[in-house]
C-alpha positions as CSV (number, residue, x, y, z in Angstrom):
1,X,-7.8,1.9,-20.6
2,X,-3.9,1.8,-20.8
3,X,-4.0,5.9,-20.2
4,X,-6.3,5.6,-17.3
5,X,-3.9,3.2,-15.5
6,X,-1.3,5.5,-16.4
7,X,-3.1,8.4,-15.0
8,X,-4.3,7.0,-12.0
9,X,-0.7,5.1,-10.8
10,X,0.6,8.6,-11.1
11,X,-2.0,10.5,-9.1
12,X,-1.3,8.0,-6.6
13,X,2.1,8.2,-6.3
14,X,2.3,12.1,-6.4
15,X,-0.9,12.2,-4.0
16,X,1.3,10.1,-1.4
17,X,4.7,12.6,-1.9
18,X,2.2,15.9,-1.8
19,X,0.2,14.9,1.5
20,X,3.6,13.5,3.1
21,X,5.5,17.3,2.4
22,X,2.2,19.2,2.8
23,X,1.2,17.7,6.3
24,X,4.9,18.2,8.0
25,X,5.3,21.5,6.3
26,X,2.6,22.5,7.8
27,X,3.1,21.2,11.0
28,X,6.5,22.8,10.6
29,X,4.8,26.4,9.8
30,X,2.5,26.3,13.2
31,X,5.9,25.4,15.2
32,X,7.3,27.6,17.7
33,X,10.8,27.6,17.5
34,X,12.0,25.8,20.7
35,X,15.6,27.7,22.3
36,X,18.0,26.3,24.5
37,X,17.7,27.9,28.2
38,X,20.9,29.8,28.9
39,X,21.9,28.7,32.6
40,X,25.3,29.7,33.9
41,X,25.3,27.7,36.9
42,X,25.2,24.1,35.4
43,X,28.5,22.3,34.6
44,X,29.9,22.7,31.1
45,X,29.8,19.4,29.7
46,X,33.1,17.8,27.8
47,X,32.9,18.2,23.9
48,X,34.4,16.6,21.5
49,X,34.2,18.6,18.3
50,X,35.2,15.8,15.0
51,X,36.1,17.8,11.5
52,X,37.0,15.1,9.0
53,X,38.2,16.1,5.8
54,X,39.4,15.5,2.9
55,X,42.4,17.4,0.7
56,X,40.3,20.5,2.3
57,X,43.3,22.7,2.6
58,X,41.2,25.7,1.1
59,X,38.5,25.7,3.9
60,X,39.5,23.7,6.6
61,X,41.7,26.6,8.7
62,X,38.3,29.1,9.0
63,X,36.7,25.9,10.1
64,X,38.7,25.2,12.8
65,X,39.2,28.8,13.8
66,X,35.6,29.2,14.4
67,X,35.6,26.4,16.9
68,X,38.6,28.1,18.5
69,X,36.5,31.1,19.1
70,X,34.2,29.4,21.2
71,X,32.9,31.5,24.0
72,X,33.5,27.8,26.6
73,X,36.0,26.8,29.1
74,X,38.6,26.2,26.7
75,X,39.5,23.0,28.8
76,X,36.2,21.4,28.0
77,X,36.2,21.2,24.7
78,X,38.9,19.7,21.7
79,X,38.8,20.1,18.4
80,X,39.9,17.5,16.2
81,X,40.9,17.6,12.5
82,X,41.0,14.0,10.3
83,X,43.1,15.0,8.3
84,X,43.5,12.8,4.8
85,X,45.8,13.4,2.2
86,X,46.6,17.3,3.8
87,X,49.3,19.6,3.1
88,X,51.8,19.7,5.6
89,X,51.8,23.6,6.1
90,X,48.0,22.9,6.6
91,X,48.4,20.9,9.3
92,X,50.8,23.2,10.7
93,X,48.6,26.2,10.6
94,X,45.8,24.0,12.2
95,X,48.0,23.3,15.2
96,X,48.8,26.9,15.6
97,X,44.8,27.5,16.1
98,X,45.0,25.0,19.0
99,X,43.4,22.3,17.3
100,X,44.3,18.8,17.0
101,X,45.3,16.8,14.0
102,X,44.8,13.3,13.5
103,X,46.5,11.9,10.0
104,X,44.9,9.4,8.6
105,X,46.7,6.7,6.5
106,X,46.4,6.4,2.6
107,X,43.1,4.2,2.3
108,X,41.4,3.3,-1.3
109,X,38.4,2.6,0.4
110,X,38.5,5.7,2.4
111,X,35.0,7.5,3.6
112,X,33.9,10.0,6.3
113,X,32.9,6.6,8.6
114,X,35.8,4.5,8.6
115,X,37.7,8.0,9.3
116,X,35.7,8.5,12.3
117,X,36.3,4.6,13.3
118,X,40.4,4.7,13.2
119,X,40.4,8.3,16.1
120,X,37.5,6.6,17.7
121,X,40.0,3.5,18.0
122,X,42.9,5.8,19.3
123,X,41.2,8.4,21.2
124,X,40.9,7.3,25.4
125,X,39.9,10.4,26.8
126,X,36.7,10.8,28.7
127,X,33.7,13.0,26.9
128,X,30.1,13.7,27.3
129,X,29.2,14.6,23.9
130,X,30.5,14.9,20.3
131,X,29.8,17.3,18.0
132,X,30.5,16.9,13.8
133,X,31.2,19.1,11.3
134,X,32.4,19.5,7.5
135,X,35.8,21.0,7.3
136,X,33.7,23.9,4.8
137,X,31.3,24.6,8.0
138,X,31.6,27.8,10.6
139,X,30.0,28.2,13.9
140,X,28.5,30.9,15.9
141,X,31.2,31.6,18.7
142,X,27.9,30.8,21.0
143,X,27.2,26.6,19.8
144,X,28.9,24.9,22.3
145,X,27.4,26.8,25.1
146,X,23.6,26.3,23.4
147,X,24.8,22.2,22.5
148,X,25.8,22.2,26.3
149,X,22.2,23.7,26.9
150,X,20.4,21.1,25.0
151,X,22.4,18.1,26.5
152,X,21.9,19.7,30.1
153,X,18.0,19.6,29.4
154,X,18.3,15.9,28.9
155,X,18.6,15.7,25.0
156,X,21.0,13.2,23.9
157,X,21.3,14.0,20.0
158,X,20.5,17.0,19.0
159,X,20.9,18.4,15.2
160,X,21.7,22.0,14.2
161,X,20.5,24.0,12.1
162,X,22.6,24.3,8.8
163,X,22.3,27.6,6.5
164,X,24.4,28.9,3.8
165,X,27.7,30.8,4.5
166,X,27.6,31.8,0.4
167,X,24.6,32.2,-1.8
168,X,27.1,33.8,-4.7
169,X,25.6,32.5,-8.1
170,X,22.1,30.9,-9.0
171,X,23.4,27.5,-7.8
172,X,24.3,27.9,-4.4
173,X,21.0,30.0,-3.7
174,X,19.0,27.0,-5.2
175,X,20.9,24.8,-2.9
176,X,20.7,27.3,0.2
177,X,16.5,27.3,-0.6
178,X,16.7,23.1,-0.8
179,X,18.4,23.3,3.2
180,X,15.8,25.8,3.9
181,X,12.8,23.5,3.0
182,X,14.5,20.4,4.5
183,X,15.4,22.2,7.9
184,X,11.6,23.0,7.8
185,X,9.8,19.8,6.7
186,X,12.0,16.9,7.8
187,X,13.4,18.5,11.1
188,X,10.8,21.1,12.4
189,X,7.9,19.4,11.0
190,X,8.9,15.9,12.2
191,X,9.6,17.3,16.0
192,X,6.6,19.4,16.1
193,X,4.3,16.1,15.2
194,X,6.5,14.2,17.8
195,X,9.0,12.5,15.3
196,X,12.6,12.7,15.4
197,X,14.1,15.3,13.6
198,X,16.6,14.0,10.4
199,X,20.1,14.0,10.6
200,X,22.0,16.2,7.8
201,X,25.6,14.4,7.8
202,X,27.2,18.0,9.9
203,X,26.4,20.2,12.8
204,X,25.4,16.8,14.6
205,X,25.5,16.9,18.5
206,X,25.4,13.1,20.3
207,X,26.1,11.8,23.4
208,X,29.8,10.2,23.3
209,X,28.0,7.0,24.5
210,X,25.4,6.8,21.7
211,X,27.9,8.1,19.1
212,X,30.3,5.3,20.1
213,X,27.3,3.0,19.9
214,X,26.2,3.5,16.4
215,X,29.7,4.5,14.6
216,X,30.4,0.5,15.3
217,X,31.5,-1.9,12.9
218,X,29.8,0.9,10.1
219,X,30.7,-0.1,6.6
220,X,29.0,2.4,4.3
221,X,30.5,4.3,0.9
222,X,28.0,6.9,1.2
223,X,25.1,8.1,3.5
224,X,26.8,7.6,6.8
225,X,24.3,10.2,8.3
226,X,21.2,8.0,7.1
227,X,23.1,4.7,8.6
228,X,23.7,6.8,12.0
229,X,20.2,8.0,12.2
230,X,18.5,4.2,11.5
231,X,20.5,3.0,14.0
232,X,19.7,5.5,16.4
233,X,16.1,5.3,15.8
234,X,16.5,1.9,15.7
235,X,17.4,2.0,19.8
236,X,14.3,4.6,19.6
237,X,16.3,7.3,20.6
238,X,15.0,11.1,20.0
239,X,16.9,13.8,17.4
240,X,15.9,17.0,18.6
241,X,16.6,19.8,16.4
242,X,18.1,23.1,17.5
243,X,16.7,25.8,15.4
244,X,19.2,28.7,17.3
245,X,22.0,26.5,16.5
246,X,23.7,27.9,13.0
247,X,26.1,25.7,11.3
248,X,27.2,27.7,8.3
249,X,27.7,25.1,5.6
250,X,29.2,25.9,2.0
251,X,27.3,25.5,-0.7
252,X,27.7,24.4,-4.1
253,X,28.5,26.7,-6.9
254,X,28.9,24.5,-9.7
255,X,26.2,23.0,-11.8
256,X,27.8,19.8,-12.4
257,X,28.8,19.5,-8.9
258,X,25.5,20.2,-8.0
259,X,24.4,17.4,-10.2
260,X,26.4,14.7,-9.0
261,X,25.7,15.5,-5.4
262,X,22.5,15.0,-6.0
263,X,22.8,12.0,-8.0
264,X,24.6,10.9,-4.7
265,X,22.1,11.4,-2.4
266,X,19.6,9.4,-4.7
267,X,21.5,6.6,-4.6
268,X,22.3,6.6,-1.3
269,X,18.5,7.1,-0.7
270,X,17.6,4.0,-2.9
271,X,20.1,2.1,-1.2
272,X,18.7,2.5,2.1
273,X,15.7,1.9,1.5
274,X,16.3,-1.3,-0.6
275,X,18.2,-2.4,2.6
276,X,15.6,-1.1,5.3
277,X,12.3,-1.5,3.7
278,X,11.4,-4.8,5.6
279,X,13.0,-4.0,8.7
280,X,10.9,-0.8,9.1
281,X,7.3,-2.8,8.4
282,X,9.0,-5.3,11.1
283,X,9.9,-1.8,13.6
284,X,6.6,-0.6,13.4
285,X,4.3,-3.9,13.4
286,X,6.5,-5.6,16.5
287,X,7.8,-2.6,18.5
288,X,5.6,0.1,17.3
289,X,8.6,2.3,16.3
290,X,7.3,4.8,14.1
291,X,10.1,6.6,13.7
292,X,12.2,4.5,11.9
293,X,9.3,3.4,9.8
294,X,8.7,7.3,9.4
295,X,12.4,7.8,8.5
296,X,12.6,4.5,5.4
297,X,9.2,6.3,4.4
298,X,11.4,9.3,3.5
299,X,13.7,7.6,1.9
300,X,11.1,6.1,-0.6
301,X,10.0,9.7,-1.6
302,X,10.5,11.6,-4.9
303,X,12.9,14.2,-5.2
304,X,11.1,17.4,-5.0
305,X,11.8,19.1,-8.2
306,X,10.9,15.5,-10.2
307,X,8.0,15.7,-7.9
308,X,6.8,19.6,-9.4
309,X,7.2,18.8,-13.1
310,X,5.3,15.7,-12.7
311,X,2.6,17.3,-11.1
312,X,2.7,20.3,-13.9
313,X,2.6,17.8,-16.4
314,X,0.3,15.9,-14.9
315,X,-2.6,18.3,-15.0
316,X,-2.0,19.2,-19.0
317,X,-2.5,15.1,-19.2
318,X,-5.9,15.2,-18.1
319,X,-7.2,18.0,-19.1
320,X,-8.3,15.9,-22.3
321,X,-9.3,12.7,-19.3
322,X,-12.5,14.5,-17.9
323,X,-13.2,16.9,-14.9
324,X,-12.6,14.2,-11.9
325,X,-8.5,13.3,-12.9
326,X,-8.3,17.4,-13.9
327,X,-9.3,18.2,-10.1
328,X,-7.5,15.8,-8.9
329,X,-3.6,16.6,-10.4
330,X,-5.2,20.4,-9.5
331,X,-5.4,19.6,-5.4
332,X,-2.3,17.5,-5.7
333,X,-0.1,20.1,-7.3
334,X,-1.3,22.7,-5.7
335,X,-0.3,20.6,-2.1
336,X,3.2,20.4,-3.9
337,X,4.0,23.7,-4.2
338,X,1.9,25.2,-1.0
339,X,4.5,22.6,0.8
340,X,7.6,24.0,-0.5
341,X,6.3,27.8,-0.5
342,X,5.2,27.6,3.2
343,X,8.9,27.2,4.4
344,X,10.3,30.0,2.0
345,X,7.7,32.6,3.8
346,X,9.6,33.8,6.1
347,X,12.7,33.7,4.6
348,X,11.2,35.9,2.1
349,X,9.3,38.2,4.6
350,X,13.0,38.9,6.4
351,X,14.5,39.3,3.0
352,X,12.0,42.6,2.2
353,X,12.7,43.5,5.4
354,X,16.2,43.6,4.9
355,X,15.9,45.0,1.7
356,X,13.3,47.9,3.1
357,X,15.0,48.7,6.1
358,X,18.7,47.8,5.2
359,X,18.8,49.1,1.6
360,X,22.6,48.9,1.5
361,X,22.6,45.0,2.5
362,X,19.9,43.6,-0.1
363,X,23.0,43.2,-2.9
364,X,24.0,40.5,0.0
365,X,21.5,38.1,-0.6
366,X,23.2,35.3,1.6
367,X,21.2,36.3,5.3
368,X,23.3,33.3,6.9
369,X,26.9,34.6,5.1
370,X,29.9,35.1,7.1
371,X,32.4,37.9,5.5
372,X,35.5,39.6,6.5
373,X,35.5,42.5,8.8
374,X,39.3,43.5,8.5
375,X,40.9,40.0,10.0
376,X,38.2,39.1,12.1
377,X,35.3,37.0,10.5
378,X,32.2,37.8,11.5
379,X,29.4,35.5,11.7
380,X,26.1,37.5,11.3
381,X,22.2,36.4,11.1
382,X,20.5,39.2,9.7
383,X,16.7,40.0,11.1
């Protein structure tokens, strides 16, 4: 009796994860990719463009060069480094790109919100839109001009689409595969069935009002992204997500760096939803907002791989509990995996291509890498 119980609190659980991932990937799959409109006789709107960082010295100069290379009025857009804990001939060298610097004092407690609190405090110019990124991302020389697009068309926040800029060991290709099946499921899943899109933490675009708005009186250690996006929803706002947009975002080599990121994210997932669980039953039953329920919904689901192995194991369980809890772990792992497969098909599809067509290119399995061309970086999407 004890087993049953056992059996059937797990097929319940894992039914709830598989039907969540399987519906918006799905959804996602049918999507047509939406592009911004190119229009040369609108007004280029005044960007903002926010790189905090932290003892980045190694990464943060192609960062900000990338945003220098911007095909835009250069007198509508700054670039802004918050700089903590620096090298002073890295600052230096960022100044010489054109960028700004913005030293931040030495700070304990110090975290990628309260950074972004002390320039907002000091910072009196006038913009229409700011744009985040990590100090490891690079941009196509063309963002500014597609974020202009999107906030011309009306959007307000809009999020990018982040790939991998290195996929050089078996680590960094399992992470570049996880952004893959996120950028499908929880951003052009959720817009296709008319949800807001999820916010990854870079390659954020929002209105200078709204981002004013939510970065108020934020106190959070980790998961500032997650505490943005609940407070944005919260105002039920939109996050559209700009599929042509490529923020190229490193990504991590290291096992045990891979490891404790996650372990980061879970605990900035349980934390949230510890903290929002009522609130979103409140949201949706008073004001009908279903997208910040939607959004605490996510953060009460299991990580994916946790998610497969239970499954797996689930269906060697009852093979000895009769035919009707066999079928059932069948259709529910079977949902699992068609969910994460389904994003990973074209991916897949380009990469024969590439490896058909472009024989010389398949040992560069990275198809969102940037690499040196003698000095000048080139930022290439291969299809």
């Amino acid at each position: 009796m004890l087993f049953q119980i056992i059996i059937i609190t797990l097929l319940f659980i894992l039914a709830i994860n598989a039907l969540y991932l399987f519906v918006f990937s799905a959804a996602g799959f049918s999507a047509k990719e939406k592009l911004s409109l190119p229009n040369e006789f609108v007004d280029n709107k005044r960007i903002l463009i926010l790189i905090p960082g932290y003892k980045e010295d190694t990464v943060i100069i192609s960062s900000v060069q990338s945003v220098m290379a911007q095909h835009y009025n250069k007198a509508k857009f700054k670039c802004v480094v918050l700089a903590d804990s620096f090298q002073t001939s890295t600052i230096e060298n960022i100044k010489q790109t054109g960028a700004e610097v913005f030293e931040l004092p030495e700070d304990e407690n110090r975290n990628k919100a309260k950074s972004i609190q002390k320039f907002l405090a000091c910072c009196h110019e006038s913009f229409d839109a700011c744009i985040v990124l990590d100090a490891d991302n690079c941009i196509d020389a063309s963002m500014l001009q597609k974020a202009n697009n999107y906030l011309k068309s009306g959007s307000r926040i809009i999020q990018a689409r982040r790939v991998a800029k290195n996929e050089n060991n078996s680590m960094s290709r399992l992470d570049a595969l996880s952004e893959i099946i996120n950028n499908h499921i929880f951003r052009k899943g959720q817009r296709a069935l008319g949800l807001s899109a999820s916010l990854i933490g870079s390659g954020m675009i929002i209105d200078m009002n709204v981002f004013r708005m939510v970065m108020k009186d934020m106190n959070v250690v980790s998961g500032f992204d997650k505490e943005m996006e609940l407070r944005i929803l919260k105002n039920k706002l939109t996050i559209e997500y700009a599929e042509d947009i490529l923020v190229y975002d490193e990504k991590v080599s290291n096992h045990n760096n891979f490891v404790n990121q996650r372990r980061r994210w879970s605990y900035a997932q349980m934390f949230f939803l510890k903290k929002y669980c009522i609130s979103a039953f409140a949201q949706l039953i008073r004001f009908g907002n279903c997208d910040y329920f939607n959004k605490v919904i996510q953060f009460a689901l299991m990580p994916r791989v946790i998610c497969l192995g239970l499954s797996l194991s689930l269906i060697l369980l009852t093979a000895f509990s009769g035919i009707t809890f066999l079928i059932a772990s069948i259709i529910v792992f079977v949902l699992i995996v068609s969910a994460l497969v389904m994003p990973l098909l074209p991916e897949l599809k380009r990469r024969i291509f590439t490896f058909k067509v472009f024989p010389s290119l398949s040992g560069n399995v990275d198809s969102h890498s940037y690499f040196k061309k003698g000095r000048k970086k080139v930022y290439s999407y291969t299809t």
